[in-house]
FITI-867394 format. One record per residue: x, y, z of N, C-alpha, C in turn; residue in one letter. Coordinates in steps of 0.001 Angstrom, whole numbers, plus 500000, padded with zeros to 6 digits. Layout:
N
ATOM    n_u    n_v    n_w   ca_u   ca_v   ca_w    c_u    c_v    c_w res
ATOM      X      Y      Z      X      Y      Z      X      Y      Z   A
...
//
This chain:
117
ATOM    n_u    n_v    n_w   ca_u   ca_v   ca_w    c_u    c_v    c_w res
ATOM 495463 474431 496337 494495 475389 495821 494948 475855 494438   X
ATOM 493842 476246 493640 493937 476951 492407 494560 477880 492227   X
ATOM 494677 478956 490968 495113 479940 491080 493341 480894 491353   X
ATOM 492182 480426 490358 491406 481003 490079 490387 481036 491745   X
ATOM 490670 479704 492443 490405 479882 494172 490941 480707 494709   X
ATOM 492023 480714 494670 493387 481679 495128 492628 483551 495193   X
ATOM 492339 483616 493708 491525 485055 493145 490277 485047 494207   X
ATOM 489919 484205 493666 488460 484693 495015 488431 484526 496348   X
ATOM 489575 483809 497004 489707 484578 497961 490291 485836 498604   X
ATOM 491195 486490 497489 492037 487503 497557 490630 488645 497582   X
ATOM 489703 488164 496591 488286 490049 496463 487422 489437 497741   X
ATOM 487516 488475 498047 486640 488167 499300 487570 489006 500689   X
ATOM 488731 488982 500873 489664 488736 501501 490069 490425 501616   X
ATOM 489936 491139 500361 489921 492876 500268 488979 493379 500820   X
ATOM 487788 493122 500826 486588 493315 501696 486745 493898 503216   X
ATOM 487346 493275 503683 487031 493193 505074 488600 493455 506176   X
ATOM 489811 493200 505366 490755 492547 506085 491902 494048 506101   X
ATOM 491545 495162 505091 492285 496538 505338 491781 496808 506503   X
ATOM 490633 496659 507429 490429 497315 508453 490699 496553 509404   X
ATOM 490920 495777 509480 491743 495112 511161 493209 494843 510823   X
ATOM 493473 495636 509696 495320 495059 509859 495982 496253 509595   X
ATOM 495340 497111 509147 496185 498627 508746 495359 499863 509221   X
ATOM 494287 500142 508902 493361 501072 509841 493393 501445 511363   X
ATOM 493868 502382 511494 494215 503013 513000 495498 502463 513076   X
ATOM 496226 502097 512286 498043 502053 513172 498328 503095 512255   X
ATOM 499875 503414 513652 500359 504249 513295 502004 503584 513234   X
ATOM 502552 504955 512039 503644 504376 511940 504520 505766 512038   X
ATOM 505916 505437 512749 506740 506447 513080 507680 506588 512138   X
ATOM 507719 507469 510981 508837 507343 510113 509919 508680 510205   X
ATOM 509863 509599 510709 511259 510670 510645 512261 510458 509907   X
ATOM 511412 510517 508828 511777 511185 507622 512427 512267 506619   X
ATOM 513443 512657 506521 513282 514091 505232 513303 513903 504241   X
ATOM 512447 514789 503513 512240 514205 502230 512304 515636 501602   X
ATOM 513204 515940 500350 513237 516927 499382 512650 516497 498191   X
ATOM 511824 517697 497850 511043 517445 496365 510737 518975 495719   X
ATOM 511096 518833 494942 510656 520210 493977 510927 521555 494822   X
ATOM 512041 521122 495440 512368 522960 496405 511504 523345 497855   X
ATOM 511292 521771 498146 510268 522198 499460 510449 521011 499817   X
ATOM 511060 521142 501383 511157 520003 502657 510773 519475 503394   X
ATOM 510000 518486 503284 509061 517359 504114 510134 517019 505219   X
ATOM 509535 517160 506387 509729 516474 507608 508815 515643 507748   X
ATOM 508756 514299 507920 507472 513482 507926 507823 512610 509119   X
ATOM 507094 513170 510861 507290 512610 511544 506059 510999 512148   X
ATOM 505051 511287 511805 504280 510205 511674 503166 510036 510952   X
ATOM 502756 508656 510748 501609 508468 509761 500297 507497 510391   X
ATOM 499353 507965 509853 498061 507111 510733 497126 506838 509594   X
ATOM 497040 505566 508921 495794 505179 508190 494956 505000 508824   X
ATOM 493741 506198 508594 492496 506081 508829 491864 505612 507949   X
ATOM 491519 505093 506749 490645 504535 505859 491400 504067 504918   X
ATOM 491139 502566 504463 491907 501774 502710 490279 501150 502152   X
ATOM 490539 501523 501485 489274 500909 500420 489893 500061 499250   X
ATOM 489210 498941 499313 490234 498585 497595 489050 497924 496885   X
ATOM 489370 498289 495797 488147 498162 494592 488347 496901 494205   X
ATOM 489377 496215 493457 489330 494775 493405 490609 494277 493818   X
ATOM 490957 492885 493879 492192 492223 494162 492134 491011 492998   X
ATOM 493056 490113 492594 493242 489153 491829 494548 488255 491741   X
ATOM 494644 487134 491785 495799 486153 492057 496095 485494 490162   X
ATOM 496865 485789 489448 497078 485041 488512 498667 484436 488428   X
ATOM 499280 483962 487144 500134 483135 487103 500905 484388 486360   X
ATOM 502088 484668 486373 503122 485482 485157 503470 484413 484281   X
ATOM 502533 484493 483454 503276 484049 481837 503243 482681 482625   X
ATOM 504237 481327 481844 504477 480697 482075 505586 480145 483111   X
ATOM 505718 481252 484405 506461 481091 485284 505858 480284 486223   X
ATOM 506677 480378 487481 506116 479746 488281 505703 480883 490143   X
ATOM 505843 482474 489308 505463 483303 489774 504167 483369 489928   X
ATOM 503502 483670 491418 501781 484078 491396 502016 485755 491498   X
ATOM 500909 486780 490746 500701 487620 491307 499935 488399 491855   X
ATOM 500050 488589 493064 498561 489478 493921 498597 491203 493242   X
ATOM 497714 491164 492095 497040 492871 491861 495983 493411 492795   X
ATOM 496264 494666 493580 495374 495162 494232 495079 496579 493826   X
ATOM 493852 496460 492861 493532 497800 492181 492193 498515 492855   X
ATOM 492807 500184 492563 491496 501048 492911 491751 501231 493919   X
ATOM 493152 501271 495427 493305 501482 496021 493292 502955 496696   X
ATOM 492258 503198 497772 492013 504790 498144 492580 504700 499641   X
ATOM 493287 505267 499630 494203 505324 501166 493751 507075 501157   X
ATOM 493345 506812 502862 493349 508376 503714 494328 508130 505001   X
ATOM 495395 509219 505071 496476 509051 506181 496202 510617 507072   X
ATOM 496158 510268 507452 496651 511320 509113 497645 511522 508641   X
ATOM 498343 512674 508940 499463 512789 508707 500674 513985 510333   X
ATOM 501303 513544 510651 502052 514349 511496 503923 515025 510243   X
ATOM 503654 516176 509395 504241 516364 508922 504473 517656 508717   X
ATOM 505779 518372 508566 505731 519999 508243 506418 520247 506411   X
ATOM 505836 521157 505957 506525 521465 504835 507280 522581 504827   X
ATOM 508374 522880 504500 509421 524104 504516 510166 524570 503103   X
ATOM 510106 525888 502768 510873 526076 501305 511366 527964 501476   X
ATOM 511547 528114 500402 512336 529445 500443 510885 530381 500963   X
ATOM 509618 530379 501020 509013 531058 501777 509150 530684 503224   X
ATOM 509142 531865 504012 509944 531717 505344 508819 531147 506567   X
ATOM 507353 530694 505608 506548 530343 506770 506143 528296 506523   X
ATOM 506297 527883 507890 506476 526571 507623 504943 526182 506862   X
ATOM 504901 524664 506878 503354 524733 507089 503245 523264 507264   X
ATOM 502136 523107 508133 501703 522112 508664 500916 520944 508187   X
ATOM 500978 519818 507529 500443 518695 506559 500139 517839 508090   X
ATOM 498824 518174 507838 497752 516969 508381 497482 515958 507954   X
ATOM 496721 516200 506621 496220 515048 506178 496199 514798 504309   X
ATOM 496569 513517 504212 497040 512966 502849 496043 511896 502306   X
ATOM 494924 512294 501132 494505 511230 500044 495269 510540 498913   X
ATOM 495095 509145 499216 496072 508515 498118 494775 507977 496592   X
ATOM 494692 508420 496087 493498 507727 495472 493987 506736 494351   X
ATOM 493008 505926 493755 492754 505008 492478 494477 504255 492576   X
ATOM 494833 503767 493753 496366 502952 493386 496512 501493 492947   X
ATOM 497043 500903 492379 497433 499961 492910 498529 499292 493152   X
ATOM 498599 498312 493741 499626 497213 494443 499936 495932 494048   X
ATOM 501185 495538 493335 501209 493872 492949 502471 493656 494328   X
ATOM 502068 492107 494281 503275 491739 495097 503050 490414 494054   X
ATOM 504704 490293 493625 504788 488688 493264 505322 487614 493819   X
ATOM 504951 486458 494125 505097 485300 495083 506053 484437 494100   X
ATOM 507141 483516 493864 508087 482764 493007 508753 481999 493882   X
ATOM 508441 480681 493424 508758 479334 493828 510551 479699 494391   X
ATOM 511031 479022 495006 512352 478829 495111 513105 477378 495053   X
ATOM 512315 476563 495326 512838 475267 495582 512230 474567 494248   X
ATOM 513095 473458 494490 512577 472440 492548 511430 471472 492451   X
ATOM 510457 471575 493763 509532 470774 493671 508300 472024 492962   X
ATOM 508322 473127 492923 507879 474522 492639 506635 474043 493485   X
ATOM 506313 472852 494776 505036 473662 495416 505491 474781 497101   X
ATOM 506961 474642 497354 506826 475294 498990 507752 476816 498014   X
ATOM 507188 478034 498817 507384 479269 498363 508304 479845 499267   X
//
């Protein structure tokens, strides 16, 4: 296959395929997380909704790297999490919008025939 086949099946392939592979799982992370003077406990996470605006497969430069861009990414999570800081009342994080993200993953040959990945 092409690279430019490759692309259209990746926006064909964004369509449809966030909701039977990531939508409704959950994931158990127990977590702590410090940021700016306030303490995330982040005991679990549940994607309820991914939307992705486009996807695309091209070449890096003249490598023999492919890369999958997945832009416009809108993630909604459930969230099972508490926040804690020098005010003495906790508070409870339900729920988290991720909006407009995106995602590359790059794919690079390893072997010297550069077609098995």
């Amino acid at each position: 296959m092409n690279v430019p086949s490759l692309s259209t099946l990746v926006k064909d392939i964004t369509a449809f395929v966030p909701y039977y592979t990531l939508v409704g799982k959950s994931f158990k992370l127990d977590k702590d997380i410090s940021f700016g003077g306030i303490d995330f406990k982040i005991n679990e996470v549940n994607i309820t909704n991914l939307v992705i605006a486009d996807g695309k497969v091209n070449f890096v430069g003249d490598s023999n790297t492919v890369r999958t861009t997945i832009k416009g990414a809108d993630i909604t999570l459930n969230i099972d999490a508490e926040a804690t800081s020098f005010i003495p009342v906790p508070l409870d994080i339900t729920s988290v919008f991720i909006k407009n993200v995106t995602l590359e993953l790059d794919l690079a040959t390893t072997t010297s025939d550069e077609i098995h990945w």
